[in-house]
C-alpha positions, 0 to 999 in steps of 0.5 A: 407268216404261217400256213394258216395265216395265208388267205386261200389257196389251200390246195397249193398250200396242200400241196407245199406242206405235203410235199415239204414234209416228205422230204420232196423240196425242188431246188428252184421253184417259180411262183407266179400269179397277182401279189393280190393272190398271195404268191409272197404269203405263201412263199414266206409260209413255205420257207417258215416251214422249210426252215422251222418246221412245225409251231411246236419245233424250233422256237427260236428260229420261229422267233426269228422269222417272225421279224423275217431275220432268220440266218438261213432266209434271204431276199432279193427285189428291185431296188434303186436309189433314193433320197437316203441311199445312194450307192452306185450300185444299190442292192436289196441288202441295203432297203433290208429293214424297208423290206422287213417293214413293207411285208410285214405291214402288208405280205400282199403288197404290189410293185408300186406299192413297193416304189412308194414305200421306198420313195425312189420317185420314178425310177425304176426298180431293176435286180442288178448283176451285182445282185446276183453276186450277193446272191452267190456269196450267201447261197455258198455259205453254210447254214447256220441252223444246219439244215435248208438256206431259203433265197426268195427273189421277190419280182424276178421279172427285174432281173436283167439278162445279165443276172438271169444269166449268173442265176442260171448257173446257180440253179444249174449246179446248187450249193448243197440244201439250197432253196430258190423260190422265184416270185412273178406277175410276168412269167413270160419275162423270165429268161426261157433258160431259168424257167425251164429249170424251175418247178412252175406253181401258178396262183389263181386269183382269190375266191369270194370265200376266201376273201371274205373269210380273210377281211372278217379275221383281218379287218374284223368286218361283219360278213355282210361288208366283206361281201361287198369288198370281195364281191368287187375285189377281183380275186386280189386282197390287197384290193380288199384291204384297201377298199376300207379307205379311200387310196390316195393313189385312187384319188389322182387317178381320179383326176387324171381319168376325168381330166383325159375323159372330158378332154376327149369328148371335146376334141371329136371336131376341134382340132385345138383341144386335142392339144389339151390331150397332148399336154395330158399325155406329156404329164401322165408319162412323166411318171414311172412306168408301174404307177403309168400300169396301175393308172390304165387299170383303174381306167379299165375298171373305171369304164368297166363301172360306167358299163355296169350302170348302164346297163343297171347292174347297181348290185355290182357297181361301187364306184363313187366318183368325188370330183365335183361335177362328174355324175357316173350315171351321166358318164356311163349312156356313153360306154356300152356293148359297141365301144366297150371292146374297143376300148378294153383292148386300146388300154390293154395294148397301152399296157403292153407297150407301157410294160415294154418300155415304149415312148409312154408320151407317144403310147398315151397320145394314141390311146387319147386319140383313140379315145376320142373315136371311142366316146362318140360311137353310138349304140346300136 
C-alpha cells in the first residue's frame, strides 16, 4: 500500500507525508475512525514511507513491504483460537501469514471480517498481555535496515488492562527510532493513560468523490454504477467494494430481520408469540458479539431503507429484499416520522449494551419487545 494507492484522505495523507519528510514522526500515534474509511491503508502507506521512503529509494525494502515482511514493520490484533491454532496463549505471530493474506486481499476489512477470515466461530478476539510481551522483545531489537521499527497494533480497543498497562510503559520511555501507530474504531476504549500520550488523527468517513474515484480504479466501474455505490455507501469502501455481490453475511441478516419483524407485528395482543421473539432472541445471541453489531446495523439500514420508500426517495433506495413473500414498499407505511427515532435509538442502546458485553439473550428480548410497540404506532 503506497500513498497513492489510498482512496481519499488526502489532507491526512498530507499531512503524514509532510510531516514524515521533515523529520517530525511522533513516537506514538492513534488512528481513529471506521476501517471503511481507510485508517489501516493509510497506516500501511505511512509505515511504507517511514521505513522505504520514496518509490525511487530502497527497492528491496519496497519488494519486501509489498508482501507486508519487512524486518523493521510489526502487527498486533485480536486474535484467539481456531480450529488449527490451539496454543493457550494464541498471539498474533501465530495468524502472521492469515494477517498477510486478509490485508492484502482487502486493507479496508473490518473486525467481523477478520473473525470470518480466521474461522475462531464465536469467540472473541482480544490483544493479550502476552501480546505486549511479544510487543517489547520486538521494539528492543535494533533495526535491521538501521533506521525507524514500525509497530502497528490494528484494533487496539482489544487490548485488555493489563496490556494497555505494559504498553503504557513502552510508550513512556521508547526504544530509540520506534514508531507505534494505534488503530481504533473506539477511541473511548482506549485506556485514558495511553491516549493522553498519543498524537490522535481522526478519520472522516469517505466522501462520494472519493469513493467513486476509488471503484472506477478498483473495480473498473463506468462512473455512472459507482455513483450509485458511493451514493449508498455511507462514506465506508468496504461497503462499496462489496455491494458488487450479494454478502453472504447480508442474506442471513436478511432472514433474521425478517423473521424478528413478522414476529413482532404478530405479538401486540398475543402473548403466545412473543415466545417466538424469545426463541429468536436466544438464537441471534449465540453468536459473537461483532457479527450481533453488524447484524443491528444492517437493522438500522434495513429500517432506514423502509423509511426512504415511504416517504418515495426511490433515488436513495437500493435495497432488495430476496425472501419470498416480503415486498419492501408493503414493510415501509409502517416506518415513518413518528416511530422511526424510537427505533433509531432502541437498536443503538443495543449496540451500546452489546459492545459492553451485556447478557445479548436479555438485550435482544428488550429490543423485540419494544419492537412490538414501535411497529404499531401510528402516523400522525
Amino acid at each position: 500500500m503506497k500513498f497513492e494507492d489510498v482512496v481519499g484522505q488526502q489532507h491526512i495523507v498530507s499531512h503524514l507525508k509532510t510531516s514524515a519528510s521533515s523529520g517530525r514522526i511522533a513516537h506514538a500515534q492513534l488512528f481513529t475512525g471506521k476501517s471503511g474509511s481507510g485508517i489501516l491503508s493509510v497506516a500501511l502507506a505511512y509505515a511504507r514511507f517511514i521505513l522505504c521512503g520514496e518509490a525511487s529509494e530502497k527497492p528491496h525494502s519496497h519488494a519486501m513491504f509489498d508482501k507486508l515482511g519487512h524486518p523493521d514493520l510489526h502487527f498486533v490484533f485480536p486474535v484467539n483460537t481456531n480450529s488449527n491454532i490451539k496454543a493457550s496463549h494464541p498471539t498474533s505471530d501465530l495468524f502472521l501469514k492469515e494477517w498477510r493474506a486478509f490485508v492484502l486481499e482487502n486493507p479496508y476489512g473490518n473486525l467481523f471480517d477478520w473473525y470470518q477470515h480466521i474461522e475462531i466461530d464465536n469467540k472473541q478476539g482480544n490483544i493479550s498481555v502476552h501480546e505486549a510481551q511479544e510487543i517489547y522483545k520486538k521494539m528492543s531489537l535494533k533495526s535491521y535496515e538501521g533506521g525507524y521499527k514500525v509497530m502497528i497494533i490494528w484494533m487496539a480497543d482489544r487490548m485488555n488492562s493489563q496490556t494497555s498497562n505494559k504498553l503504557l510503559k513502552l510508550i513512556e520511555e521508547p526504544p530509540k527510532d520506534s514508531v507505534f501507530i494505534l488503530i481504533t474504531e473506539n477511541k473511548d476504549q482506549i485506556m485514558q493513560t495511553i491516549f493522553s500520550r498519543c498524537q490522535l488523527l481522526e478519520f472522516p468517513p469517505l466522501s462520494v468523490n472519493a469513493i467513486v474515484t476509488g471503484l472506477e480504479r478498483d473495480l473498473k466501474l463506468p462512473q455512472a454504477d459507482a455513483l450509485k455505490i458511493a451514493n449508498r455507501s455511507q462514506g465506508d469502501y468496504q461497503i462499496a467494494l462489496s455491494s458488487e455481490s450479494k454478502n453472504e453475511n447480508e442474506i442471513q441478516f436478511e432472514e433474521w430481520f425478517i423473521t424478528w419483524v413478522r414476529s413482532a407485528f404478530k405479538a401486540k395482543g398475543n402473548k403466545s408469540v412473543v415466545n417466538e421473539l424469545i426463541l429468536w432472541s436466544e438464537t441471534i445471541a449465540a453468536h459473537n458479539r461483532e457479527t450481533l453489531k453488524q447484524f443491528l446495523n444492517y437493522c438500522i439500514e434495513f429500517f432506514r431503507q423502509a423509511l426512504l420508500t415511504n416517504y418515495q426517495s426511490e433515488s436513495l433506495v437500493y435495497l432488495t429484499p430476496k425472501t419470498n413473500n416480503f415486498k419492501l414498499e408493503k414493510f415501509a407505511p409502517f416506518i415513518h416520522g413518528n416511530n422511526i427515532l424510537s427505533i433509531f435509538e432502541a437498536l443503538e442502546t443495543a449496540q451500546f449494551h452489546i459492545e459492553r458485553n451485556g447478557n445479548a439473550k436479555i438485550v435482544l428480548t428488550n429490543l423485540s419487545i419494544q419492537l412490538t410497540r414501535f411497529l404499531h404506532v401510528k402516523e400522525q
